[in-house]
FIFI-849531 format. One record per residue (C-alpha): x, y, z. Coordinates in steps of 0.05 Angstrom, whole numbers, plus 32768, in hexadecimal, padded with zeros to 4 digits. Example, Ala and Ser with C-alpha at 12.3 -4.5 7.8 and 13.67 -1.06 7.14 Angstrom:
80F67FA6809C 81117FEB808F 
//
This chain:
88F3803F8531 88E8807E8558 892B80888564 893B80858524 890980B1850F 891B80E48545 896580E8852E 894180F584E8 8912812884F5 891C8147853E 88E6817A8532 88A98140852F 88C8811D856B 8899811F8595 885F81098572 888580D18550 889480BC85A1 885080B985A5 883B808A856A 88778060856A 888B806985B6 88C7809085D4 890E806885D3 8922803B8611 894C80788620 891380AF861D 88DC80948641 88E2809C8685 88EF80EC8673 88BB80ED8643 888680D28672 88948103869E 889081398666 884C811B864B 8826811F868F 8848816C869B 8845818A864F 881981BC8644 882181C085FA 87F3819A85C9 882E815F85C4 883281588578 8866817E8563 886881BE8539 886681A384FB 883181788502 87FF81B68525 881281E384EA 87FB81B284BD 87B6819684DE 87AF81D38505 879482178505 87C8824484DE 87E682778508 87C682C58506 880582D784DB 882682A884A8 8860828584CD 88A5829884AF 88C082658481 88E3822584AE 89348217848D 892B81CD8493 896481B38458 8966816E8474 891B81628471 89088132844A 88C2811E8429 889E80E78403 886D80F583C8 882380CE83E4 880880E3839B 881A81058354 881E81508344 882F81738308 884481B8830B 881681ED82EB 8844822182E8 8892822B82E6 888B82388332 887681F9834A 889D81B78344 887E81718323 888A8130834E 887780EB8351 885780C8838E 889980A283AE 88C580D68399 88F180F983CF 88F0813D83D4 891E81688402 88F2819F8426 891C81E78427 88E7820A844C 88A281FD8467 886882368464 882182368460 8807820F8425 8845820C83F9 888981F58406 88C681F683E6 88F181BF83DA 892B81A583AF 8911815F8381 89588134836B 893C81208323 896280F682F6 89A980F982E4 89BA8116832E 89938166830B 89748189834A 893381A1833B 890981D4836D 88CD81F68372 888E81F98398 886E81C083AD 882281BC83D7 883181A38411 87F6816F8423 8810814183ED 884481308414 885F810D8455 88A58105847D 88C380CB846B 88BA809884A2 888B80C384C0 884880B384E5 882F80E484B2 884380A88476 8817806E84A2 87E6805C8479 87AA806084AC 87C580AC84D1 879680E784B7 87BA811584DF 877C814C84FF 8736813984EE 86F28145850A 86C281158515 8699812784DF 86D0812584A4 86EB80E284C5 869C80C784B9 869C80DF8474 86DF80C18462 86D180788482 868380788461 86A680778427 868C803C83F4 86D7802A83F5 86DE80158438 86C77FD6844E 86B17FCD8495 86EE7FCC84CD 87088009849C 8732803084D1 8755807184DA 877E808F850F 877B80DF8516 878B8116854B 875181338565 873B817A854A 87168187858D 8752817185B4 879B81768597 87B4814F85C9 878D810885B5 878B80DD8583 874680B38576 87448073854F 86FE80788522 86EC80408500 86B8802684CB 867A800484E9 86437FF284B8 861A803884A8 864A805F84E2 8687806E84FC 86A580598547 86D88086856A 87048066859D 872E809C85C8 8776808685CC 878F809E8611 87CA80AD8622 87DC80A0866E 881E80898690 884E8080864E 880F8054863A 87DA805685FB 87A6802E85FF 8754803885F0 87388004862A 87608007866B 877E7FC58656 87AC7FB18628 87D47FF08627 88087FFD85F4 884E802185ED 8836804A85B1 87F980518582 88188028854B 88227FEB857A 87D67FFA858C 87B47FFD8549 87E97FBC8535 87C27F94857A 877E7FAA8560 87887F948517 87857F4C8541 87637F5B8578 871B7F70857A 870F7FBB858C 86DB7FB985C7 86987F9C859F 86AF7FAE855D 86D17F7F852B 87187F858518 873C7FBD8500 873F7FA384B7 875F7FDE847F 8775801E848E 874480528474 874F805B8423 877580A18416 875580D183E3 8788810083BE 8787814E83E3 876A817D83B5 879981A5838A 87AE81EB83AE 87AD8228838F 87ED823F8375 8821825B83A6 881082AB8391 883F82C483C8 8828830E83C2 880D830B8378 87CC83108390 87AB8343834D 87A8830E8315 8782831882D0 8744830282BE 875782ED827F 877E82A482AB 8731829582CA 8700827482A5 86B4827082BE 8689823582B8 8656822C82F6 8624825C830A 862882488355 85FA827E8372 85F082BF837F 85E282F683C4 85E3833F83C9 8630834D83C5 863A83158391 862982E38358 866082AC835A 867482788320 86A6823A8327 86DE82468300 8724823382ED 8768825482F0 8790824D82B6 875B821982A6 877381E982DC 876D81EC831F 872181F7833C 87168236835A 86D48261836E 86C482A3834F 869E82D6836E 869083118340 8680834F836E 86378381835D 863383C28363 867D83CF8356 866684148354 86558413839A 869A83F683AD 86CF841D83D9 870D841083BD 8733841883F5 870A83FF8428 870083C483EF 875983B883E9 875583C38430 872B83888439 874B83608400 878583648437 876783518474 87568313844B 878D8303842C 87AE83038475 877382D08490 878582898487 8762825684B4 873B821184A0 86F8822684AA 86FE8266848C 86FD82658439 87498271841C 874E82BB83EC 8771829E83B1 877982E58385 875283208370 8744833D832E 8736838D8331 8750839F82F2 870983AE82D9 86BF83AA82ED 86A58381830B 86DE8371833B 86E983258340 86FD8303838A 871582BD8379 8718828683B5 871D823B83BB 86E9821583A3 86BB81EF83D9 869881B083B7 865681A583DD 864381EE83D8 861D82148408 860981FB844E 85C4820B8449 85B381E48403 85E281A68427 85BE81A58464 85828196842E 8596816A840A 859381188414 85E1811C8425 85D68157845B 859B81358471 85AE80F8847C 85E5810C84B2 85D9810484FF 85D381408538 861481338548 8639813784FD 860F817B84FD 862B81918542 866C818B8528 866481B684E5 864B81E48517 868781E68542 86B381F08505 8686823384F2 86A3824A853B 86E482368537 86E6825E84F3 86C18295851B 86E7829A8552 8725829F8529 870382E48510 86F582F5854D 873882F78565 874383238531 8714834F853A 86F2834884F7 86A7834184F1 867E831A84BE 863E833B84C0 8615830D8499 861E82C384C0 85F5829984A3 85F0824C8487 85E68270843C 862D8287844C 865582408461 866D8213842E 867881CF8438 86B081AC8415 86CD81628414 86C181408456 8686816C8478 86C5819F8480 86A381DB8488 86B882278470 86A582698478 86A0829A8442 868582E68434 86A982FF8477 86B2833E8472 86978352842A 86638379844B 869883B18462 86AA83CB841D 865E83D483FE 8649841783FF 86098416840C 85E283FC844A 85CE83BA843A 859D83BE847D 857783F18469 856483E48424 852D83B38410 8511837D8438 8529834C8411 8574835A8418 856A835F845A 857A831C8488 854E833584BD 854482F484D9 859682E484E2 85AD832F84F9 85AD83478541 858183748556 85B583A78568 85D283A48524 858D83AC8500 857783E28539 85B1840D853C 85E483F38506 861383D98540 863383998527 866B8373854F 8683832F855C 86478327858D 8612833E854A 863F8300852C 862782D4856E 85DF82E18561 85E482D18519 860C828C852D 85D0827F8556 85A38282851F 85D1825A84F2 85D88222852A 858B8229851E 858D821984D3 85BC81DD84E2 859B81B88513 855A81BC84EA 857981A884AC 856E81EC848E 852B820284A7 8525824B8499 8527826F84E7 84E5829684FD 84B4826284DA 8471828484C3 849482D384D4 849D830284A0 84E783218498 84CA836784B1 84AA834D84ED 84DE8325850C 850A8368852B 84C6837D854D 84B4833E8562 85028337858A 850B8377859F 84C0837C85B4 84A6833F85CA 84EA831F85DC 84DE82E885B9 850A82B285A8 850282718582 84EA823085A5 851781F8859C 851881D1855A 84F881888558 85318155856E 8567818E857C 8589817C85C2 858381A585FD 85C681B78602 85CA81D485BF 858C81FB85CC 85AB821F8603 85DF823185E2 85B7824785A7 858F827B85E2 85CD829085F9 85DE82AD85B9 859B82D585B6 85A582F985FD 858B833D85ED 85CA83698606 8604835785D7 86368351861B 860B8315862D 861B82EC85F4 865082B985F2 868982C085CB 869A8296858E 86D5827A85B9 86A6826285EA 8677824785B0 86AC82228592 86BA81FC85DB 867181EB85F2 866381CF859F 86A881A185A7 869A819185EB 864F817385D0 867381528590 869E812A85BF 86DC810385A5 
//
């Protein structure tokens, strides 16, 4: 099988020597290469798609002889895009970002092509087609997808570790919770106890479905599958649409830059509409300037710029549509409450991952806070509002108390108007705050206006929340140091969360 699949599709060799084994051939070179490689061992096709994006759309992949299998249905919503069946084959031109291109043989031998989303499909024969492969989870969205009322107990998974690229972990369905099993990889072996060991991950998860897994029962049914959520259509550079193709319906909230609706487009697909105030107050160009840096920013826990309306006032920013809503109302809800520490740890590490990623751009949020993460389908967690603070006009920090979020902004930034990625750290702390108490408002009993006296002052901090662990305390202090050099950066954040969360 995997050398058939290799002669197929070279480019996902490796990783299909890992799941299925490397030929008779192959394997004394490729154990050498697996205990010397310093890459993350999946193949590029497979880290594009669970991954991070790049900081610059990759250029478009010629790949004529790739071929694809429809998991589900789609039906074109425009003459760009191209309907398909789930089974149907579809021959993959080029591969970028969300949308591909690729050629559909319809009936009668006609060629169709068009645009097609790319997470409704998989390489045929691929480890992306098994049944139980989720290709990069976290913990957390491999919890929510196995608590699922449709999964009976022994409901299993396997998926590649978002904390570590380089592992798989085999979670599986155990009454109210979720196991994870590390499969390591040592000496050309898998295996998850140090005995039996296996040739690849498919002859391990074919043991355990008659075996028992340590003190668990057997691996019974692979996790059920639940349909991606349509994409936004592939805009290219068409970014200025008119208003007249959204439709409102949902007041979702409102804050100080914006009230925003759900909505449609075209009356179809979902999106979120956020309908900008004081438009008179609005640079234009530092506002298109922005529109641009956004447009550029694509990364999973960072919330997707669908289009912009500016033909008129107010100015409309459309994005993706995130179902749970804000993290702040989730964490108080039943669902939000009812999740343990370390579920909330790992929402919090995806807030710095999508941090960090601005960081390394040198791009600055400016108001960090749990109001401003939305949480979609599986606890996947998104950022939103970055950088809509840079094209207001007037000082938001200096006008009345209650637009000011005293008690989430450094002192620095509130003192002297310096913000930075490090003003960013201090608000993370505060946030990490929020989570861990299940949305407790920070500086309990203190008034907005007091709170810069009482930290600049008094150098006070806050003691640590009931039940919060020591380690994520520390961390919490370390992003309140007073000088902004002292504070970790979001890189570092992201490490010591993932390192908590564990595999």
């Amino acid at each position: 099988m995997g050398e058939c699949l290799g002669t197929i599709c070279p480019c996902l060799k490796t990783l299909w020597d890992r799941i299925y084994g490397p030929s008779p051939t192959d394997r004394e070179t490729r154990m050498k290469t697996d205990r010397d490689s310093t890459s993350d061992g999946l193949g590029n096709t497979e880290s594009d798609r669970y991954g991070q994006p790049a900081s610059e759309p990759p250029p478009a992949r010629k790949t004529a002889t790739a071929l694809y299998t429809a998991l589900w249905d789609f039906e074109a919503r425009d003459f760009q895009e191209l309907s398909f069946k789930a089974g149907d084959m579809l021959e993959v031109v080029s591969s970028s970002g969300d949308w591909w291109s690729a050629k559909k043989i319809a009936s009668h031998g006609r060629v169709a092509t068009g645009f097609v989303p790319f997470n409704y499909l998989a390489r045929v024969e691929s480890v992306e087609s098994q049944p139980w492969f989720f290709g990069k989870l976290s913990r957390v969205e491999a919890l929510s997808l196995l608590m699922s009322a449709e999964n009976v107990n022994g409901s299993f998974l396997v998926r590649i570790s978002e904390t570590d690229s380089m592992s798989f972990v085999l979670s599986v369905k155990s009454q109210a919770k979720a196991k994870h099993f590390k499969i390591y990889h040592t000496s050309g072996h898998f295996h998850v106890n140090p005995a039996p060991q296996f040739a690849s991950v498919l002859e391990l998860v074919e043991y355990y479905q008659t075996h028992p897994l340590s003190t668990s029962d057997l691996l019974r049914k692979p996790c059920v599958r639940k349909m991606p959520r349509v994409l936004p259509p592939p805009l290219v550079d068409e970014w200025e649409l008119p208003k007249e193709q959204f439709t409102l319906e949902k007041m979702l909230g409102g804050g100080h830059f914006a009230d925003v609706y759900s909505g449609r487009w075209k009356n179809h697909t979902k999106v979120a509409i956020k309908i900008l105030k004081n438009n008179d107050a609005l640079v234009q160009k530092d506002f298109q300037m922005e529109v641009q840096i956004m447009k550029r920013f694509r990364h999973r826990h960072l919330i997707s710029l669908f289009a912009v309306c500016t033909s008129s006032v107010p100015f409309y920013i459309i994005t993706e549509l995130i179902e749970k809503g804000d993290l702040l109302n989730f964490l108080k809800n039943p669902e939000g409450m009812a999740l343990e520490m370390e579920s909330l740890i790992d929402m919090a590490a995806q807030v710095a991952d999508g941090m960090a990623y601005l960081e390394a751009h040198n791009s600055i949020h400016r108001d960090l806070a749990a109001r401003n993460v939305l949480v979609g389908e599986r606890y996947v967690c998104k950022i939103a509002d970055f950088g809509l603070a840079r094209i207001i006009k007037e000082p938001i920090y200096i006008s009345d108390d209650k637009k000011i979020p005293y008690k989430w902004t450094a002192p620095e930034a509130i003192g002297y108007g310096r913000y930075s990625s490090k003003s960013d750290v201090w608000s993370f702390g505060i946030l990490l705050y929020e989570i861990v108490t299940y949305g407790a408002a920070p500086y309990p009993g203190v008034r907005n206006c007091d709170v810069y006296d009482l930290v600049t002052r008094d150098n006070y901090r806050m003691p640590s929340p009931l039940h919060c662990p020591q380690v994520i305390y520390s961390i919490m202090r370390s992003c309140w140091k007073a000088e902004p050099e002292d504070r970790p950066t979001f890189k570092i954040l992201r490490h010591e969360l993932e390192n908590y969360q564990g595999n």
